[in-house]
C-alpha positions as CSV (number, residue, x, y, z in Angstrom):
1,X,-0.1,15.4,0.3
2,X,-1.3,12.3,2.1
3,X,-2.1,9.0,0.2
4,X,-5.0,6.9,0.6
5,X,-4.0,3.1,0.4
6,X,-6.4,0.2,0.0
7,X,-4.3,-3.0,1.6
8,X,-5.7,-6.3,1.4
9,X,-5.2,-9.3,4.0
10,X,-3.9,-7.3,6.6
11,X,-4.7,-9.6,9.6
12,X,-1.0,-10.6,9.4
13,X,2.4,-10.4,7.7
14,X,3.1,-8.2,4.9
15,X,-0.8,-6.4,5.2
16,X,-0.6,-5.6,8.6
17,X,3.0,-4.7,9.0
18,X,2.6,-1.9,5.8
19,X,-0.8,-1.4,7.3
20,X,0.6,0.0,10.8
21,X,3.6,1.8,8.8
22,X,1.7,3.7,6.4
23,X,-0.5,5.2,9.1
24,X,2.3,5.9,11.3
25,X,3.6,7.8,8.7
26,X,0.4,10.2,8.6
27,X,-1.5,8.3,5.0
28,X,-4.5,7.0,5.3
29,X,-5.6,3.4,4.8
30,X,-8.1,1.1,4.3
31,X,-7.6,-2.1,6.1
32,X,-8.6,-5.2,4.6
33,X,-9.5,-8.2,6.3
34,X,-11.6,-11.2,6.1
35,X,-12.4,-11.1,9.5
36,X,-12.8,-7.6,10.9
37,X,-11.9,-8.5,14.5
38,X,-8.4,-9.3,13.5
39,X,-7.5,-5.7,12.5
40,X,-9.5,-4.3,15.6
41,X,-6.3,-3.0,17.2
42,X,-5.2,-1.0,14.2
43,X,-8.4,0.9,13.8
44,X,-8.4,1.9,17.1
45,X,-5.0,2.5,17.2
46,X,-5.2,5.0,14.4
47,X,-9.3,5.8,14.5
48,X,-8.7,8.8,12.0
49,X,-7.0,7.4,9.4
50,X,-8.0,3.8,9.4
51,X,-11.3,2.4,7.7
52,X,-12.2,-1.4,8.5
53,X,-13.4,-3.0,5.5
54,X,-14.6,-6.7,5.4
55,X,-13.3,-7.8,2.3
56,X,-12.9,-11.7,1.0
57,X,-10.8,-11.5,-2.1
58,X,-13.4,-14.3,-3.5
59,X,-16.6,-12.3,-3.2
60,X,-17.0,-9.6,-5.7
61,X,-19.6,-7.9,-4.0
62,X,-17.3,-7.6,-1.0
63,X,-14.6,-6.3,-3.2
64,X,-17.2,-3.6,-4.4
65,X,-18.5,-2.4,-1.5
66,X,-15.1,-1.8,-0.3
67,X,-13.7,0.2,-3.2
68,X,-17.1,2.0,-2.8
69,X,-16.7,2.4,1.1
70,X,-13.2,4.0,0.6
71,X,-13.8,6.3,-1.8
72,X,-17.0,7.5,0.1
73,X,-14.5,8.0,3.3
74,X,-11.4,9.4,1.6
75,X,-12.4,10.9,-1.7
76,X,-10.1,8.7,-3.8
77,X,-7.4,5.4,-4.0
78,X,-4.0,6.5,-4.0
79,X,-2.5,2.9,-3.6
80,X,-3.7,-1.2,-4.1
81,X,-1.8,-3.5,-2.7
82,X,-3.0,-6.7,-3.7
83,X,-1.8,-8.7,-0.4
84,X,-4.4,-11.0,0.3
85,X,-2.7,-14.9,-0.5
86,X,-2.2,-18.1,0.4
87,X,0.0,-21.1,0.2
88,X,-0.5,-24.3,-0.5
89,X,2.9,-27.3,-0.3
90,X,2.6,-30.4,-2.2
91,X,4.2,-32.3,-5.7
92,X,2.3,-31.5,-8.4
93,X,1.0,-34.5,-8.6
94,X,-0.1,-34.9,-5.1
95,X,-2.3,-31.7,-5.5
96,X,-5.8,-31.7,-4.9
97,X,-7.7,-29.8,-7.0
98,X,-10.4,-28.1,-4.8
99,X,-7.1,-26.7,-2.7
100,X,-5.6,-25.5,-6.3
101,X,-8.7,-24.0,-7.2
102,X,-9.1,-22.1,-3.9
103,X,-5.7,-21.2,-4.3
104,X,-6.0,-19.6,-7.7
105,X,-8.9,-17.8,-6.9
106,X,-7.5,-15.9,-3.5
107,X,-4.3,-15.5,-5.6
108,X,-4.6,-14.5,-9.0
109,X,-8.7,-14.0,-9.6
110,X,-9.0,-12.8,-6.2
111,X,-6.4,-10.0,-7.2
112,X,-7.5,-9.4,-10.7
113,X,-11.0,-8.3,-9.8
114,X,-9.4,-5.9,-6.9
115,X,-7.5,-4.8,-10.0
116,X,-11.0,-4.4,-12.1
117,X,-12.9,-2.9,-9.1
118,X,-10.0,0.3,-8.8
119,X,-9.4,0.9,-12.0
120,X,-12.1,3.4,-13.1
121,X,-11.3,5.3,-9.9
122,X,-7.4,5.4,-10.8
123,X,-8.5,6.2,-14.9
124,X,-10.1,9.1,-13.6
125,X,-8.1,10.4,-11.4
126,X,-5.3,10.1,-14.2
127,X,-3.4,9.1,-11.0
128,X,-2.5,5.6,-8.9
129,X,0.0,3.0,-8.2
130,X,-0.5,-1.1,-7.6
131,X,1.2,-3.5,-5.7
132,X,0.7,-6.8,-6.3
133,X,2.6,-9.1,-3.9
134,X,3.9,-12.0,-5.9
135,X,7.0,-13.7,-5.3
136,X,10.3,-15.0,-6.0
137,X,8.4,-18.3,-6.7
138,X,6.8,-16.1,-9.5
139,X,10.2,-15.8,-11.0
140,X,12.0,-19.7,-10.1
141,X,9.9,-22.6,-9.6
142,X,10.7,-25.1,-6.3
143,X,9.8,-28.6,-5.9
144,X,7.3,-29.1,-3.7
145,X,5.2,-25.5,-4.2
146,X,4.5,-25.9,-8.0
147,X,0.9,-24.9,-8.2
148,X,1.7,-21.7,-5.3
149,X,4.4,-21.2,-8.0
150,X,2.1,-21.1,-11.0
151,X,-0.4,-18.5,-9.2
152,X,2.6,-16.2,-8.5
153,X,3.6,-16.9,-12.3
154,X,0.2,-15.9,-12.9
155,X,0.5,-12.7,-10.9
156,X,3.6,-11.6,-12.7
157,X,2.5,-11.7,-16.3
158,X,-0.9,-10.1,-15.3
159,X,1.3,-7.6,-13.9
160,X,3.0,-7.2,-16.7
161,X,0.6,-6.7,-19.1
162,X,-1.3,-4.3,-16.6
163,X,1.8,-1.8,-16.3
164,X,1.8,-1.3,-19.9
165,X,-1.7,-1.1,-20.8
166,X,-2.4,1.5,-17.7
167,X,1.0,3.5,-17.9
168,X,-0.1,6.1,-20.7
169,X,-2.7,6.7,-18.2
170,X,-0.2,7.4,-15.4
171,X,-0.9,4.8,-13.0
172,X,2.0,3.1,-12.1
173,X,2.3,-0.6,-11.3
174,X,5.2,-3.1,-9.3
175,X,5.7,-6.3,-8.7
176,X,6.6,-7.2,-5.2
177,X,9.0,-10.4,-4.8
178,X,9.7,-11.8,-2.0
179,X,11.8,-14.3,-0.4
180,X,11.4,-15.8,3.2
181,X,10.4,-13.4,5.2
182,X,9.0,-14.2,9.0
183,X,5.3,-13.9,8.2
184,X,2.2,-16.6,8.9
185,X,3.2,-18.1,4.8
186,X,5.1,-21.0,5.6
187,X,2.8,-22.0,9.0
188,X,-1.0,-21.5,9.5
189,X,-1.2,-19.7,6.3
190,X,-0.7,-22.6,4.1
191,X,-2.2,-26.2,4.2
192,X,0.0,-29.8,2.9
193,X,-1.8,-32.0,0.8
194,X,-2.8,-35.3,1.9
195,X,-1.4,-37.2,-0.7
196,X,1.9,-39.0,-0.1
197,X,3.8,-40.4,-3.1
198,X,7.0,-41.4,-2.0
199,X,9.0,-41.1,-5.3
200,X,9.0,-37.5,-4.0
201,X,10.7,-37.8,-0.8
202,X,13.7,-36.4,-1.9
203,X,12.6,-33.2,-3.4
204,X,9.3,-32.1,-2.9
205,X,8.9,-33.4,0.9
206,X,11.7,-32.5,1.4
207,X,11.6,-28.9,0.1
208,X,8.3,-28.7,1.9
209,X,10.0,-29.9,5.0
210,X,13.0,-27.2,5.2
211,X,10.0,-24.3,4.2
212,X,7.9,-25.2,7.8
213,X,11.4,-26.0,9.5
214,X,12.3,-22.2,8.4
215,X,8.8,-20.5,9.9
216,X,9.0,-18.1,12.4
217,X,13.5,-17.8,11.6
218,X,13.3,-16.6,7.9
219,X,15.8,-13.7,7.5
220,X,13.4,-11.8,5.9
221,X,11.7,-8.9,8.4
222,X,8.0,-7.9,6.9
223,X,8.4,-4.2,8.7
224,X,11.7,-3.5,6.7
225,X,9.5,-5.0,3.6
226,X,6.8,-2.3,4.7
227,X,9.3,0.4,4.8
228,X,10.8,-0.7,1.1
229,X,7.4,-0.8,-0.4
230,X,6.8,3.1,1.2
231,X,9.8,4.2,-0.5
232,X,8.9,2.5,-3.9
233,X,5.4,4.1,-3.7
234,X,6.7,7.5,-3.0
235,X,9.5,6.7,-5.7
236,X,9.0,9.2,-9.2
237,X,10.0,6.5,-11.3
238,X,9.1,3.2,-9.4
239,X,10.2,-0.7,-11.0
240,X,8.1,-2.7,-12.2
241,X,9.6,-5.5,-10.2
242,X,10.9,-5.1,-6.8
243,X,12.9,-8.3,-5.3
244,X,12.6,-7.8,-1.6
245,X,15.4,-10.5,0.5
246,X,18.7,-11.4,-0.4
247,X,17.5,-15.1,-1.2
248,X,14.8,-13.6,-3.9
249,X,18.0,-12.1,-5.1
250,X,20.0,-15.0,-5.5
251,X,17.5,-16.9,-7.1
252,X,16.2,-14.5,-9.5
253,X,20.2,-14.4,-10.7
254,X,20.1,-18.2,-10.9
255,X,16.8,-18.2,-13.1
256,X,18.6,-15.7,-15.5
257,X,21.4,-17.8,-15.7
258,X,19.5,-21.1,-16.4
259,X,17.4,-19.0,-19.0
260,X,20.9,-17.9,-20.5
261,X,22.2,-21.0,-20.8
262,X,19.1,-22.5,-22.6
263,X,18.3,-19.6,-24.8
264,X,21.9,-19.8,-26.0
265,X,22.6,-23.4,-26.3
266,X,19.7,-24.0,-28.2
267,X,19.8,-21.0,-30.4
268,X,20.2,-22.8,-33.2
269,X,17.4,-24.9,-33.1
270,X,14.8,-22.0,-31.9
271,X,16.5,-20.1,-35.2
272,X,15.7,-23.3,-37.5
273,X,11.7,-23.7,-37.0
274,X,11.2,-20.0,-39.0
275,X,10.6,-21.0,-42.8
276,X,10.2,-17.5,-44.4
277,X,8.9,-18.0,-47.8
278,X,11.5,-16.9,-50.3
């Protein structure tokens, strides 16, 4: 039976390669885009199975009106793939908060109230899945991303939480983690901050050099990320966390290390703070 997806931000990367896969492969799909005439050539590419939807992650009426459009068009929402995002490169304490704020609400209250605006559909179809595409910066913090880090932590334990609250009612939920993949992320999609402290030369600057020296040659391919995220929604028993690149790999075995390593040293101490009255 064919599945009706709901993709945000599918002008580029991730949304628009799984965009063009899923409806090659016969589903339908509603294409989300902040700008409508950026996803022109899918819809008349696949004018059957492809509904337009102006949809700002930011507005909520926007976000309404197109959960209501799809369901008035297909009937139902199969699949959410929270893709909409951006990035943002600066030391922590270089970073200006109006760009953190935008940043948070595209990335994790942007996403939630996708989340809120599906539900009831998915609830009563006793039926669903969501993808929410965080990363492996969700997992292991970098120097020079910390507050893009902190939205994808964000994303993760809402995630989390969501999967086991909704998965008595048999909607399933995954986490999508990425590492570099060739996708708009580390150029237009993401803004530097203006701030320059040089104390932080040597890690964050130069983390956020090597990320823009990397755009456009990250090993990562965002069709082969399309075609893993197919196979996870049309998985039985999906994960709940899906590491997509051999560098999210790596690093996600590095973070369980250095939480290893600290758990066990310090076990002692952690053991020490309980008091149980006797």
């Amino acid at each position: 039976m064919k599945k009706v997806w709901l993709i945000t931000g599918c002008s580029t990367g991730f949304g628009r390669s799984l965009a063009i896969a899923v409806l090659r492969k016969g589903d339908f799909v509603a294409v989300g885009s902040r700008n409508t005439n950026d996803i022109q050539d899918i819809i008349q590419q696949f004018p059957e199975n492809a509904l337009p939807l102006k949809l700002d992650v930011t507005k909520i009426e926007e976000i309404n009106q197109a959960v209501e459009q799809t369901i008035q068009r297909f009937q139902k929402i199969d699949v959410l793939v929270n893709n909409a995002g951006v990035g943002y490169f600066g030391a922590v304490e270089e970073s200006e908060d109006a760009a953190i704020r935008n940043m948070f609400d595209i990335n994790v209250f942007g996403l939630g109230d996708m989340i809120k605006a599906v539900l009831p559909q998915m609830r009563l179809q006793r039926s669903g899945h969501i993808l929410n595409i965080a990363s492996i910066g969700g997992l292991r913090s970098y120097p020079g991303v910390g507050y893009y880090n902190a939205t994808k932590y964000a994303v993760d334990g809402l995630s989390e939480a969501l999967y086991k609250e909704v998965s008595p009612l048999g909607i399933k939920v995954t986490i999508i983690a990425p590492s570099g993949f060739r996708t708009d992320w580390a150029g237009r999609s993401a803004n530097d901050t203006k701030v320059h402290i040089d104390d932080y030369n040597a890690t964050a600057r130069k983390n956020m050099g090597d990320i823009r020296l990397s755009s456009g040659n990250q090993p990562g391919d965002p069709d082969r990320a399309a075609q893993a995220m197919i196979q996870i929604v049309e998985t039985e028993n999906p994960p709940l966390r899906l590491l997509l690149g051999a560098g999210a790999l790596r690093g996600a075995k590095l973070k369980l290390e250095e939480l290893k390593n600290d758990f066990e040293n310090w076990a002692t101490l952690t053991e020490w703070t309980d008091n149980p009255k006797v």
